[in-house]
LUMVEX-62581 format. One line per 2 residues: number of its first residue (from 1); their letters; for each residue x, y, z of C-alpha. Coordinates in Angstrom, 1 decimal, decimal comma, m for minus. Each point is the difference from the previous one (the first is absolute). Layout:
NUM) a) X/Y/Z; ...
//
This chain:
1) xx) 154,8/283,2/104,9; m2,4/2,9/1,2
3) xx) 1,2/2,1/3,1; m0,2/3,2/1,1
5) xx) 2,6/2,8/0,7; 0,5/m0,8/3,9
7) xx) 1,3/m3,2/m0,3; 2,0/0,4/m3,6
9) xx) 1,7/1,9/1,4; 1,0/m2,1/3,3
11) xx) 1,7/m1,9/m2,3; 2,2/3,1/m0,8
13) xx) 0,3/0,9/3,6; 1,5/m3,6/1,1
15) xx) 2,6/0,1/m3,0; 0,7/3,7/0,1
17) xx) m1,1/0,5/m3,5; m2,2/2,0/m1,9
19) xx) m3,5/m1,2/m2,2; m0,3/2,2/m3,2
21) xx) m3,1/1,3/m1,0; m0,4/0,0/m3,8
23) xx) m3,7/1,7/m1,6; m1,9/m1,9/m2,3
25) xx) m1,4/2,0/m2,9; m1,2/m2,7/m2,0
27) xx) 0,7/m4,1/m0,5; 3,4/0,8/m2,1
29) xx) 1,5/1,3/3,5; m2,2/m2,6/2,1
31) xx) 1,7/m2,5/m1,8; 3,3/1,6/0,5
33) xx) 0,2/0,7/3,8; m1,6/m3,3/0,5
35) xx) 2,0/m2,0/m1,7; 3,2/1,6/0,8
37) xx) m0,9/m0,4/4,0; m0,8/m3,9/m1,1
39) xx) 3,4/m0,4/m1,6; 2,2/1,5/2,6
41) xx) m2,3/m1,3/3,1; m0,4/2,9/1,4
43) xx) m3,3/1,2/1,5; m1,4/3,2/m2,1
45) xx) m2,8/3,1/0,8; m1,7/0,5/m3,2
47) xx) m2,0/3,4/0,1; m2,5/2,0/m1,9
49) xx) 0,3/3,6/0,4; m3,1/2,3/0,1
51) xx) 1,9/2,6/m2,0; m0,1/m2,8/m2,7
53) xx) m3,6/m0,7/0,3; m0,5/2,0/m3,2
55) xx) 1,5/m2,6/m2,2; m1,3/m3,1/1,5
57) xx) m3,0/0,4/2,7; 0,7/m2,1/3,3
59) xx) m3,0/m2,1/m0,7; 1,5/m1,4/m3,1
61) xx) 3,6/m0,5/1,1; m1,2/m1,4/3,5
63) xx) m1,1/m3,6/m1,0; 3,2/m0,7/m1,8
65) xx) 2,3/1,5/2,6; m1,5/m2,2/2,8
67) xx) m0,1/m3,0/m1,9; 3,2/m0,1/m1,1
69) xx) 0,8/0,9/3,4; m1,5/m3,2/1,0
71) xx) 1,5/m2,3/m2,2; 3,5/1,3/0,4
73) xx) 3,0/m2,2/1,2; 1,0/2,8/2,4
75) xx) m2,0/2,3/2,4; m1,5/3,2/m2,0
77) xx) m1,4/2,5/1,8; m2,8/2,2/m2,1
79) xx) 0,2/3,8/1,2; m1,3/3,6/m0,6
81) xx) 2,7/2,1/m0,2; m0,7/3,5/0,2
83) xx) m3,8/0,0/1,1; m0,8/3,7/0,5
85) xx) m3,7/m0,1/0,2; m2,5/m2,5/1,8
87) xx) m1,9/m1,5/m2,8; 2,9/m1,4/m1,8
89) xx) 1,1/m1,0/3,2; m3,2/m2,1/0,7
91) xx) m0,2/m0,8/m3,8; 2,9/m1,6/1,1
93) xx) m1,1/m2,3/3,4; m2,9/m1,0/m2,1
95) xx) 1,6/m1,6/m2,9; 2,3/m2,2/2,4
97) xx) 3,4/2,4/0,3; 2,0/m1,0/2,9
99) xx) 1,6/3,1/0,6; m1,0/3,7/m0,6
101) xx) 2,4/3,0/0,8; m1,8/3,6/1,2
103) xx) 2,0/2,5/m1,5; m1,6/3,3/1,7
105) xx) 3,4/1,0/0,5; m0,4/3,4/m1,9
107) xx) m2,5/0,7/2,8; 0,4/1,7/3,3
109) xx) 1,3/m2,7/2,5; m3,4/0,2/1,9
111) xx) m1,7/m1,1/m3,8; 2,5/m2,5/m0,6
113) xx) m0,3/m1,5/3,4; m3,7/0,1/0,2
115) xx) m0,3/m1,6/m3,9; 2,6/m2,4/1,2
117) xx) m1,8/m1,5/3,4; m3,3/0,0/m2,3
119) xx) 1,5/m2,2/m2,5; 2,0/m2,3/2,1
121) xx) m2,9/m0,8/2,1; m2,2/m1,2/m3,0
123) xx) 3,1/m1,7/m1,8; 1,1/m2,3/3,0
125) xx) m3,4/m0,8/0,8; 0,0/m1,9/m3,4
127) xx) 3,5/m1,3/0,4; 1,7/2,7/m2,0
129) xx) 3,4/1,9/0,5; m0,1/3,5/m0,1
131) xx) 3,1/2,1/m1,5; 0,0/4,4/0,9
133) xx) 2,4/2,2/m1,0; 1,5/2,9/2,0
135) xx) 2,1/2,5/m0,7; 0,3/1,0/m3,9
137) xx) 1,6/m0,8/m2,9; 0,6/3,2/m2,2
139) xx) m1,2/m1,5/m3,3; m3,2/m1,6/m0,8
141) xx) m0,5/m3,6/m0,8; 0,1/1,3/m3,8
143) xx) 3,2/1,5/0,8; m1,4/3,6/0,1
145) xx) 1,4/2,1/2,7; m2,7/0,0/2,6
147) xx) m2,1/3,6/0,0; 1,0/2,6/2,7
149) xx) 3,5/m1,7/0,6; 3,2/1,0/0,1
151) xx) 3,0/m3,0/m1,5; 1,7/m0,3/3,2
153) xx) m0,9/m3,0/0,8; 1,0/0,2/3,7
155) xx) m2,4/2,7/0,6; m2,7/m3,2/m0,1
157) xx) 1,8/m3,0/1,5; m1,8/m2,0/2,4
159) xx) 0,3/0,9/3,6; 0,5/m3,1/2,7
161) xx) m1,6/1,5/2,8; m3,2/1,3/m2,1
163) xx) 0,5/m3,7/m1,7; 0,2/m2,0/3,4
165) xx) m3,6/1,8/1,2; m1,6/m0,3/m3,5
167) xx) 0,8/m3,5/m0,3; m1,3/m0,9/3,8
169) xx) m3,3/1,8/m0,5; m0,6/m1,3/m3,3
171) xx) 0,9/m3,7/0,4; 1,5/m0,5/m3,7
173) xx) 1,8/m2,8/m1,2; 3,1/1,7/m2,3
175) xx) 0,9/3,8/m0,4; 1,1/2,1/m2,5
177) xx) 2,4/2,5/0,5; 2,2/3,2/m1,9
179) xx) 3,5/m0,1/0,4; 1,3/1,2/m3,5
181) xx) m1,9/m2,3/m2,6; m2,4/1,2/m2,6
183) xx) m2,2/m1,1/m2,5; 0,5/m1,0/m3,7
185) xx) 3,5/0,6/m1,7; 2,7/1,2/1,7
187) xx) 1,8/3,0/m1,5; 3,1/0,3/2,5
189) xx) 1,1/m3,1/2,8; m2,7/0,7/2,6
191) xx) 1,8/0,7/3,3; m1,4/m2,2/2,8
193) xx) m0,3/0,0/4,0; 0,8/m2,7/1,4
195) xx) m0,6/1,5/3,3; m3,0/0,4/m0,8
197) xx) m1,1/m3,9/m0,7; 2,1/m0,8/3,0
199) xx) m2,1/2,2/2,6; m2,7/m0,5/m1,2
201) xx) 0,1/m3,8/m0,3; 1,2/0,4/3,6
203) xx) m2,9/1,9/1,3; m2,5/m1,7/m1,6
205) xx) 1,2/m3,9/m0,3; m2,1/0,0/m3,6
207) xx) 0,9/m1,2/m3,5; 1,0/3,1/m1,7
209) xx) m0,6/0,8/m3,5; 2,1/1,5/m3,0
211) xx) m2,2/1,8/m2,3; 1,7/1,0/m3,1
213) xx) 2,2/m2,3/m0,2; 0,8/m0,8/m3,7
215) xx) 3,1/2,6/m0,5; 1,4/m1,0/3,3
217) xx) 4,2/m1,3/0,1; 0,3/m3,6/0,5
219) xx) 2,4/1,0/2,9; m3,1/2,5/1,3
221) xx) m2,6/m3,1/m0,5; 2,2/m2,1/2,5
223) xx) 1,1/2,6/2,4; m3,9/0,9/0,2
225) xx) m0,8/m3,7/1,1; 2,7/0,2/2,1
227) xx) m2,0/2,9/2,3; m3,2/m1,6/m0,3
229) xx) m1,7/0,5/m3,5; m2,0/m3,6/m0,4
231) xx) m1,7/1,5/m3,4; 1,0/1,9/m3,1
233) xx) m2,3/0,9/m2,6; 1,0/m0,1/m3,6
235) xx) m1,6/0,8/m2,9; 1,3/2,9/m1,9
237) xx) 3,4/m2,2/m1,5; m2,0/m3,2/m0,2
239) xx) m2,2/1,6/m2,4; 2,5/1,7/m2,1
241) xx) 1,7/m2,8/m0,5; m3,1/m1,4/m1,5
243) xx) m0,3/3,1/m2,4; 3,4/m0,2/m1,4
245) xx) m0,2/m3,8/m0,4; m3,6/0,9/m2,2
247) xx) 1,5/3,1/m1,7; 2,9/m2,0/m1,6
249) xx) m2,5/m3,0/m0,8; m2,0/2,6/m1,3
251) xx) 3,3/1,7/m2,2; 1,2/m3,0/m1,2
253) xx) m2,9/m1,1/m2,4; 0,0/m2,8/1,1
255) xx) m3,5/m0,6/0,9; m3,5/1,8/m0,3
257) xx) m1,8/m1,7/2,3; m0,5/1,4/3,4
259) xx) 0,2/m3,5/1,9; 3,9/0,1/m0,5
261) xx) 0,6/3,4/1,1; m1,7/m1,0/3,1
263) xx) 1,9/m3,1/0,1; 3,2/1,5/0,1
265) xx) m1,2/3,1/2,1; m0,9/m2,6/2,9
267) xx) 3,5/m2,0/m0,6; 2,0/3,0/0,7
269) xx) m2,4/1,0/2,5; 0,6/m3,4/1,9
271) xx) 3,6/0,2/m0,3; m0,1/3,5/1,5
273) xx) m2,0/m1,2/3,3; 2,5/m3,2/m0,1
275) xx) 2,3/2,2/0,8; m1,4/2,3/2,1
277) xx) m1,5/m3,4/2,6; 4,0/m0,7/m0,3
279) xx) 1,3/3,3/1,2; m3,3/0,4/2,7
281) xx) 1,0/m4,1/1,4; 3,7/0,3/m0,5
283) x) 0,3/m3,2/m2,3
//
């Protein structure tokens, strides 16, 4: 079933849960977040990233992501997660997304809230949710640490004053904020604010959303719904659990051909999400 971000996650907001939001690099991990969502009933955000656009272009993975979309057995939202500049964002309401996030959140806030109202205007006039971003996460979504930035994460966490104005003026649907996450693997437990999701979930009455999520405690994952977080991403573990799966396929000798690597990359892959939806709905 096709819908878009607002009212996914509704259904998070009446039972005090979180959706997770899983990218889709190809059909093997289609399959997987799909099918894992179906098995657990649990409604699921598939994504494609435009950082990934390199290794399969949005106009290719598009048509599959909304059809299987479609014919899922649970809601399935199809989002752009991380759109940093407007064509991939209106490659993106053309081909039938249902949700597109504006990140212009390495801009000045001026930027970011001008790029933000110009998107969100276009989106909902064709029925689309519209995810921003503000504050900073110190890594990149490759898990680089972002140019010009120190690794105190605090320095960049999301303001609930700045976030209450920004989110009035702009007319969003879900925001994205920094309170101690980052992107790709973790190297250390990430220490997270709390306070943080709590005022600004207060100040702006929005979904909030957990970028970075993959390294994250399961104790952290729960305590972050707890103050308001109605969306996690996760990626980074999903698809490493997909690599080890094909590297030891790969070292056993038990196969050449490339279909059962796959076949066990997306098997691990869909066990990983399983248990990700599980944490994220507290089954």
């Amino acid at each position: 079933m096709l819908v878009n971000l607002k009212d996914i996650l509704k259904i998070a907001e009446e039972n005090k849960t979180a959706i997770g939001m899983f990218n889709a690099t190809g059909l093997d991990s289609l399959q997987a977040i799909i099918g894992a969502a179906e098995e657990l009933g649990q409604p699921v955000i598939i994504a494609h990233a435009e950082v990934h656009n390199v290794y399969n272009d949005i106009a290719l993975v598009a048509p599959a992501m909304i059809a299987m979309a479609r014919s899922a057995s649970v809601p399935v939202c199809v989002h752009l997660d991380h759109g940093v500049s407007l064509d991939m964002i209106w490659r993106a309401l053309r081909l039938g997304f249902t949700s597109v996030m504006i990140d212009a959140s390495a801009l000045p806030y001026s930027e970011n809230l001008k790029l933000t109202k110009e998107v969100t205007a276009i989106a909902h006039s064709m029925g689309v949710s519209v995810e921003a971003e503000l504050g900073r996460l110190v890594t990149g979504e490759s898990g680089e640490t972002n140019e010009n930035m120190t690794l105190r994460a605090e320095d960049y966490y999301t303001d609930p004053v700045e976030a209450h104005s920004f989110c009035e003026s702009t007319g969003v649907d879900a925001l994205a904020i920094a309170f101690g996450t980052s992107h790709g693997f973790y190297k250390s437990r990430p220490k997270l604010s709390f306070d943080v999701v709590r005022n600004v979930a207060a100040s702006t009455g929005l979904p909030l959303v957990m970028h970075g999520g993959s390294g994250v405690s399961d104790k952290d994952f729960r305590k972050s719904i707890e103050c308001g977080i109605r969306k996690i991403n996760y990626y980074s573990y999903m698809s490493a659990a997909g690599y080890d799966a094909a590297k030891g396929v790969i070292e056993s000798g038990s196969t050449k051909y490339l279909h059962d690597i796959e076949y066990a990359a997306m098997k691990a892959m869909r066990e990983d999400v399983k248990r990700a939806i599980e944490i994220f709905s507290d089954r």
